[in-house]
N, C-alpha and C positions, 0 to 999 in steps of 0.2 A: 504494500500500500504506500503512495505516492504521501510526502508532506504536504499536508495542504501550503496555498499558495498564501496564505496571513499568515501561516507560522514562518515561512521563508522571510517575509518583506518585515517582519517583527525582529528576526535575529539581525537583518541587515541594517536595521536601526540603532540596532546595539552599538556599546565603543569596541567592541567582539568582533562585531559583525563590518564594523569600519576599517579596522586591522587587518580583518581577512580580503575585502574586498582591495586594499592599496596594496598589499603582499602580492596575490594573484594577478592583479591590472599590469602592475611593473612584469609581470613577464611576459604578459599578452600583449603590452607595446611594444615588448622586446623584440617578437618575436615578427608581429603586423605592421609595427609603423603605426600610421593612422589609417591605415587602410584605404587611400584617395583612390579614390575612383572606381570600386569594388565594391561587391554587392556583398554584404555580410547578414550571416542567420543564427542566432541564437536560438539552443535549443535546451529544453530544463529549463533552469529558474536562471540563465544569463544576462538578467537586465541591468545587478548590479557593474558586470564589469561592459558593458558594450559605450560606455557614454564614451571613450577618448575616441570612436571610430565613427560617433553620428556628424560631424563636421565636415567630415571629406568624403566620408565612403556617400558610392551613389546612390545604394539603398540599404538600410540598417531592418530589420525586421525581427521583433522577439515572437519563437512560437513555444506554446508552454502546453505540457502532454493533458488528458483530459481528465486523468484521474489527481492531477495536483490543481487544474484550476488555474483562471489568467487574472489579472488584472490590465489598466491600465498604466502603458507606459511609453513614452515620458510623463511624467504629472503637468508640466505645465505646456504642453504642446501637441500637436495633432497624434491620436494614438500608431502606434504602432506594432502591437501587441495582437497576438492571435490565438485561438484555441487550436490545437491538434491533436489527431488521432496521432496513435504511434505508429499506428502500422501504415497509414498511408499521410503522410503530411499533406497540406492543402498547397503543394507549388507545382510548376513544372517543371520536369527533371533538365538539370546541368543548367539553373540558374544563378547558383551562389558559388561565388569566388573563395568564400572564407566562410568556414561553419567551425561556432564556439559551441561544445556538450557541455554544462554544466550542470550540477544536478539532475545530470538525467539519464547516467547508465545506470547507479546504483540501485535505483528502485522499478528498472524497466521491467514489466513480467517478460517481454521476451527479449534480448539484448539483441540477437541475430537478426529480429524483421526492425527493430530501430535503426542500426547499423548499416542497413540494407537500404532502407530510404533515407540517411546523410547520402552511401555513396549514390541513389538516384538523383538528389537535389543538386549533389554538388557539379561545378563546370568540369571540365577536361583540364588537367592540373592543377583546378581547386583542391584547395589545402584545409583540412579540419584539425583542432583542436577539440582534445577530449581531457577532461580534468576530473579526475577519479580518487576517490579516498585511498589512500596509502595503506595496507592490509596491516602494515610495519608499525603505523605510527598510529599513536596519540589521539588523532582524532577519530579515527576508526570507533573508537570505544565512549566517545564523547556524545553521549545521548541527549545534551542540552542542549546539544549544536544540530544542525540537518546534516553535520557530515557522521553522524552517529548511527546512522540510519540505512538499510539496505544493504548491498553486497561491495566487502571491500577488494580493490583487487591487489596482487603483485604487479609489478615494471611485465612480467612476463606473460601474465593470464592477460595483461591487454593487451601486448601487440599480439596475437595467438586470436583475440576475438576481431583488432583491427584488420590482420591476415587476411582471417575466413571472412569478412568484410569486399574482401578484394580490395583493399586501402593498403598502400606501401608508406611502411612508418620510416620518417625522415630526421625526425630527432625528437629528443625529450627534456623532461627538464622536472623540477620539485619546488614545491613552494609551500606554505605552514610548517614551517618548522620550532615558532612561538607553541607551547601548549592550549590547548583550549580550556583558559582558566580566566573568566573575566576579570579577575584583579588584575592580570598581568596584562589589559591591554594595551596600558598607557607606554610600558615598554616593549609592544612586541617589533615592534624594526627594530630594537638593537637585537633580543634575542634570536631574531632570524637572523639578522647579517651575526651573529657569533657563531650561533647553531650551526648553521649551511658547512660553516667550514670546519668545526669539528664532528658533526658526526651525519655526514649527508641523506643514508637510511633513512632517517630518522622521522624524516619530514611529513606532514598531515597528508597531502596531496601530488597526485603523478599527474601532471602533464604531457601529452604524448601528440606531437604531430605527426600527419599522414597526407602523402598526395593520392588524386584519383588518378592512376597508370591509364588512359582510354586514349585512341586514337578518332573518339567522336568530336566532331566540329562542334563546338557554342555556337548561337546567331549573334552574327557580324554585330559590333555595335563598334559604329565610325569613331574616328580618332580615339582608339583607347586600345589600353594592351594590358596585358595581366601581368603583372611582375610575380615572381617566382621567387619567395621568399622566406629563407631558411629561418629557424630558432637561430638565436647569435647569444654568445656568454652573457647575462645578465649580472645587475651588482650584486643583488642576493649570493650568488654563487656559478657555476658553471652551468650551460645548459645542456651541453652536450659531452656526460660522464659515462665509461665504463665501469661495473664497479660490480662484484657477486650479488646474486639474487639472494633477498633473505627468507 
């Protein structure tokens, strides 16, 4: 069972919930830029981190599954938020340049037909992020948070479902590495930048990019080009590490 969509927009009101979202943002800018000129789809409860990419990118769209429920978002501007099935999204396939998963493998009932419809939506070298509760870490166990919640994975059970996806994983990266302990919000950037570099396990959440491999054309859209853009080392810590499965 999905969190409902007031208990998500509740914790991100928290100074909890504001720690995680500036943790997590700084890698997804690291990773997108601002994403100009790309069509970007949030999928799960993504609306906390999508605001650095509604400026440039040409379309921003959050769609949120049916069993957690939408609101509107942005608050103060024309909505852009939508309900979705999981199994069939409401787009046409190979329209989004950049697709963010947030809160939304952990509690999928089926992970393979969610999975199946990112790689329908996505363009021909469209790139997904997937950001999934760390099996390893901390938050995993953290029941007062939504990362408490559903199925955690290892670095390895998700490129293994990304795979069977038909999605080729291109780099990864971690982020929560602060505990999920509200007293500790007011420091959690230093705890992360300390944490990353002594014990990098350790961390709340996997990050995992992936391109869609297809030799299918996009329709044309004049003067514009799709940049092709890797994870790059973040200050948090490294983004692209080898390191034993734990």
């Amino acid at each position: 069972m999905r969190r409902d969509v007031l208990e998500l927009r509740a914790f991100y009101a928290t100074p909890l919930g504001r720690a995680v979202r500036a943790m997590v943002m700084r890698q997804l800018v690291t990773a997108w830029g601002d994403a100009a000129g790309l069509d970007v789809l949030g999928l799960g409860y993504a609306t906390p981190f999508l605001d650095p990419f509604r400026a440039r990118a040409r379309r921003v769209v959050a769609g949120m599954p049916e069993g957690q429920g939408v609101e509107t978002w942005p608050a103060q501007a024309p909505n852009l938020a939508c309900l979705t099935a999981e199994d069939a999204l409401p787009f046409p396939g190979a329209l989004f340049d950049r697709v963010l998963v947030v809160h939304g493998l952990e509690e999928a009932p089926a992970l393979d037909v969610l999975l199946a419809e990112v790689h329908r939506v996505l363009a021909p070298s469209g790139r997904v992020i997937l950001a999934v509760v760390n099996r390893s870490g901390l938050w995993a166990g953290a029941e007062q948070t939504p990362f408490g919640h559903g199925r955690p994975f290892t670095r390895s059970q998700l490129e293994q479902a990304v795979v069977e996806a038909e999605l080729s994983p291109t780099a990864w990266s971690r982020a929560l590495y602060a505990p999920p302990w509200p007293v500790l919000a007011p420091y959690a950037e230093l705890i992360e930048q300390t944490v990353a570099l002594l014990a990098p396990p350790v961390s709340g959440l996997i990050l995992m990019e992936a391109v869609k491999q297809t030799f299918a054309v996009k329709p044309r859209r004049v003067g514009r080009r799709v940049a092709a853009v890797r994870l790059r080392p973040a200050v948090v810590s490294p983004v692209i590490r080898r390191e034993p499965e734990q």
